[in-house]
N, C-alpha and C positions, 0 to 999 in steps of 0.2 A: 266703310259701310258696305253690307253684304246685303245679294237679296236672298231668303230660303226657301227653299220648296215650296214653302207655302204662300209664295210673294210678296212675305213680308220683308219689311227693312230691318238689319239690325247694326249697330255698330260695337266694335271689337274693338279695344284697345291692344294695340302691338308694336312691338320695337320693329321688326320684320313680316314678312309675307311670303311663303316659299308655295307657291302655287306648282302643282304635279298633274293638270289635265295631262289625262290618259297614260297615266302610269300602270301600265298591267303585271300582277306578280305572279305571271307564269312560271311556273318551275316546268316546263316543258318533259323530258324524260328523268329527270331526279324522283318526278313524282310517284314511280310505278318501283323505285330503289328500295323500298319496303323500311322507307323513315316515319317517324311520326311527325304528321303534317297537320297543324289548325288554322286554320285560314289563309291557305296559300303560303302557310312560313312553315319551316322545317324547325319544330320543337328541341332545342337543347340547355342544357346545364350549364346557367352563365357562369359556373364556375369557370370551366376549361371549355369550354363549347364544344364539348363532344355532346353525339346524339343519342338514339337508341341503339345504336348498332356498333357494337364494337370496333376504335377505330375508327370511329367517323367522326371527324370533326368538323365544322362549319363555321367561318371565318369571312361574315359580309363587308 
């Protein structure tokens, strides 16, 4: 059982819980590297995980 923003109760069926308070997805200086970034993630081609940039690969 959760409570939401709006203090309401709701319950969620789940095998698991992986709770991540204050997980922040800085890319600290990656992010000025001139990659294509949408929402704190560095965009690539889950083919090969290369990026926009020649040679760049990304490997989390």
């Amino acid at each position: 059982m959760i409570n939401t923003k709006t203090q309401e109760t709701q319950t969620i069926a789940t095998d698991h819980l992986i709770p991540l308070f204050g997980l922040s997805p800085k890319l600290g200086p990656i992010e000025n590297f001139g990659l294509n970034i949408d929402k704190s993630a560095i965009e690539v081609n889950t083919d090969d995980y290369s990026t926009n940039i020649e040679g760049v690969l990304c490997y989390w």
